[in-house]
C-alpha positions as YAML, in Angstrom:
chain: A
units: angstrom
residues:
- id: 1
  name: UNK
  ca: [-31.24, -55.03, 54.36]
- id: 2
  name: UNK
  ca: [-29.07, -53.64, 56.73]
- id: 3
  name: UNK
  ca: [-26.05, -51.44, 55.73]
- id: 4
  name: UNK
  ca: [-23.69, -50.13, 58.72]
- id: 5
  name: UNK
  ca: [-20.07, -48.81, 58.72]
- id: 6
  name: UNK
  ca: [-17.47, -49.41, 61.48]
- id: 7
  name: UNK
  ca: [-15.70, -46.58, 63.34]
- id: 8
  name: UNK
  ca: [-12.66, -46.65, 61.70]
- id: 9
  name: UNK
  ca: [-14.88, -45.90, 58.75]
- id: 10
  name: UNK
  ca: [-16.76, -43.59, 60.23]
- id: 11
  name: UNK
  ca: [-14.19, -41.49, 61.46]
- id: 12
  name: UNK
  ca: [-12.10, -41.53, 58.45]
- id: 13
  name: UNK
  ca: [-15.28, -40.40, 56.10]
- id: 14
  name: UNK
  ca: [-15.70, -37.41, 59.07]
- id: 15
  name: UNK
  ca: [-11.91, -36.37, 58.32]
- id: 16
  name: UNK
  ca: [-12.59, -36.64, 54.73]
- id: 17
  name: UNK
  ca: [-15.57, -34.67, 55.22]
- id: 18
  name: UNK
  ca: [-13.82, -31.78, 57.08]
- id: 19
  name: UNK
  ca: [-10.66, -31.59, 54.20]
- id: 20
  name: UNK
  ca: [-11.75, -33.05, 51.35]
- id: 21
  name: UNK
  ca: [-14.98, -32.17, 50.33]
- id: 22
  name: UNK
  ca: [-15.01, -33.10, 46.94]
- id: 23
  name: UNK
  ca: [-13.36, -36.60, 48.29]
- id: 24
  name: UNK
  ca: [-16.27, -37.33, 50.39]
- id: 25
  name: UNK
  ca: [-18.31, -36.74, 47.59]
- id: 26
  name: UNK
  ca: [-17.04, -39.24, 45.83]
- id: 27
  name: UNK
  ca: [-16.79, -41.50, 48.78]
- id: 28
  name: UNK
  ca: [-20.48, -41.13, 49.81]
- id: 29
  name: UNK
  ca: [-21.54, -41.87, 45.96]
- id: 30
  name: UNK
  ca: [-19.02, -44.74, 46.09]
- id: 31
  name: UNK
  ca: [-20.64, -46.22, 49.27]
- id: 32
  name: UNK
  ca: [-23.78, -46.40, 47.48]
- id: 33
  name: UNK
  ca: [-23.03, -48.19, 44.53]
- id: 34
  name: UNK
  ca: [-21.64, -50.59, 46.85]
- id: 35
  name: UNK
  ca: [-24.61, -50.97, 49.11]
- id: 36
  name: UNK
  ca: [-26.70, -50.82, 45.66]
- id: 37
  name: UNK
  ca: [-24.62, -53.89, 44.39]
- id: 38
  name: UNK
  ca: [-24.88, -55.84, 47.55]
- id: 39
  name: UNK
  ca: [-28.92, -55.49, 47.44]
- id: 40
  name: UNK
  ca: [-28.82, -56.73, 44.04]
- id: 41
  name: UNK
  ca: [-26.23, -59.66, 45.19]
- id: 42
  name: UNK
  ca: [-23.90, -58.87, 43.26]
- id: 43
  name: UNK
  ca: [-20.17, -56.39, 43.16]
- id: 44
  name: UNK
  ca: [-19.94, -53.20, 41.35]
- id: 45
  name: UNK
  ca: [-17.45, -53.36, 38.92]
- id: 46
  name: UNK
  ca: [-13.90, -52.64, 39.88]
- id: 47
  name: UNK
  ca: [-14.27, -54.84, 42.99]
- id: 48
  name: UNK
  ca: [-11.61, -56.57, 44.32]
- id: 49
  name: UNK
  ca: [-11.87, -59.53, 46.96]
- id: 50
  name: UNK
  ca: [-9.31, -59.18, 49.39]
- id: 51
  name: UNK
  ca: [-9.62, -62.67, 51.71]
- id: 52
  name: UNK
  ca: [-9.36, -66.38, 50.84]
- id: 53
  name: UNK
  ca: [-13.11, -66.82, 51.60]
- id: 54
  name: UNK
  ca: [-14.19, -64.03, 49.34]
- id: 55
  name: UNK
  ca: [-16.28, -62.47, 51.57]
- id: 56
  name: UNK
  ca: [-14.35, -58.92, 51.89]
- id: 57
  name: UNK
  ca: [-13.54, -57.17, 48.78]
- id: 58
  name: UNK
  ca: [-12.39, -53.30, 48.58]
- id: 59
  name: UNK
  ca: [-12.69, -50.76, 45.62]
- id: 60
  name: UNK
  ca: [-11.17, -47.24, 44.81]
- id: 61
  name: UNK
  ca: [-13.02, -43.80, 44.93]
- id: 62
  name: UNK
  ca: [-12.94, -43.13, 41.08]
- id: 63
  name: UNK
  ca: [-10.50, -39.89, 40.92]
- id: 64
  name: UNK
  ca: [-9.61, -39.86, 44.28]
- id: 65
  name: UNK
  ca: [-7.21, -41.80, 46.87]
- id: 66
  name: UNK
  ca: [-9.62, -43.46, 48.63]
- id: 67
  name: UNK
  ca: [-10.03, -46.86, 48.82]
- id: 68
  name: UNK
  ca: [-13.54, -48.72, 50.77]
- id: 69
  name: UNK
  ca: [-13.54, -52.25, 51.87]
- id: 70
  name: UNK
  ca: [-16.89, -53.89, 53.27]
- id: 71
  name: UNK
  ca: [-17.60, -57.31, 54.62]
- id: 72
  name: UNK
  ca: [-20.32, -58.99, 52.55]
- id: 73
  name: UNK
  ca: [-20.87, -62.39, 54.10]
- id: 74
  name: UNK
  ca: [-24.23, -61.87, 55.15]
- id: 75
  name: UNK
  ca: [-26.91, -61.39, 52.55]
- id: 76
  name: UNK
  ca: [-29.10, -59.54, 54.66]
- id: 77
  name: UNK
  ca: [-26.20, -56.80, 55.91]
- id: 78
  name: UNK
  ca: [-23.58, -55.09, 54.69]
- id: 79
  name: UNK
  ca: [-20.61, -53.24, 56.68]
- id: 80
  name: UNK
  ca: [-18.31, -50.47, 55.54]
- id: 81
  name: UNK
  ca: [-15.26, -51.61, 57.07]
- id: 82
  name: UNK
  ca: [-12.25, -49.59, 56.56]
- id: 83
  name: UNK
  ca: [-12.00, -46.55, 54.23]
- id: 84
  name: UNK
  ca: [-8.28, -45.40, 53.70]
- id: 85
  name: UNK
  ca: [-7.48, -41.80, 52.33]
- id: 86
  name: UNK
  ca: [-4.24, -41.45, 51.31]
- id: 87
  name: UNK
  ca: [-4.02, -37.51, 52.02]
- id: 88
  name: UNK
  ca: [-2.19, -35.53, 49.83]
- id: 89
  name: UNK
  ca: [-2.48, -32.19, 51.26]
- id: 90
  name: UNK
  ca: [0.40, -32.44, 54.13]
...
């Protein structure tokens, strides 16, 4: 199984990281009951598929505005790719 995350991803989780700590917590906990899910094939609840082909599906950080979306086409990958954070500190 292969789990990767794209930049967008990555950089948003490092800006998360730097202001939010208790955000990225929850993000990084969030991002593995996703990859979790996916090697089980199947969604963690709360799941939402966001394309026609149901292939890319997104789901909120519990207590937090943050939401991930991944690509789950392949059964042998997974890829974080987009996490928005809706910052509320400015």
């Amino acid at each position: 199984m292969s789990h990767g995350l794209s930049d967008q991803a990555a950089a948003v989780l490092s800006a998360i990281a730097d202001k939010a700590p208790e955000a990225f917590a929850a993000t990084v906990l969030t991002l593995t009951v996703i990859t979790a899910a996916h090697e089980q094939d199947t969604l963690p609840t709360g799941a939402t598929p966001t394309d026609r082909f149901g292939d890319v599906h997104d789901l909120p950080v519990p207590g937090h505005p943050v939401l991930v979306e991944w690509f789950s086409g392949n059964p042998d990958a997974i890829t974080i790719t987009r996490i928005t954070w809706m910052d509320t500190s400015a």
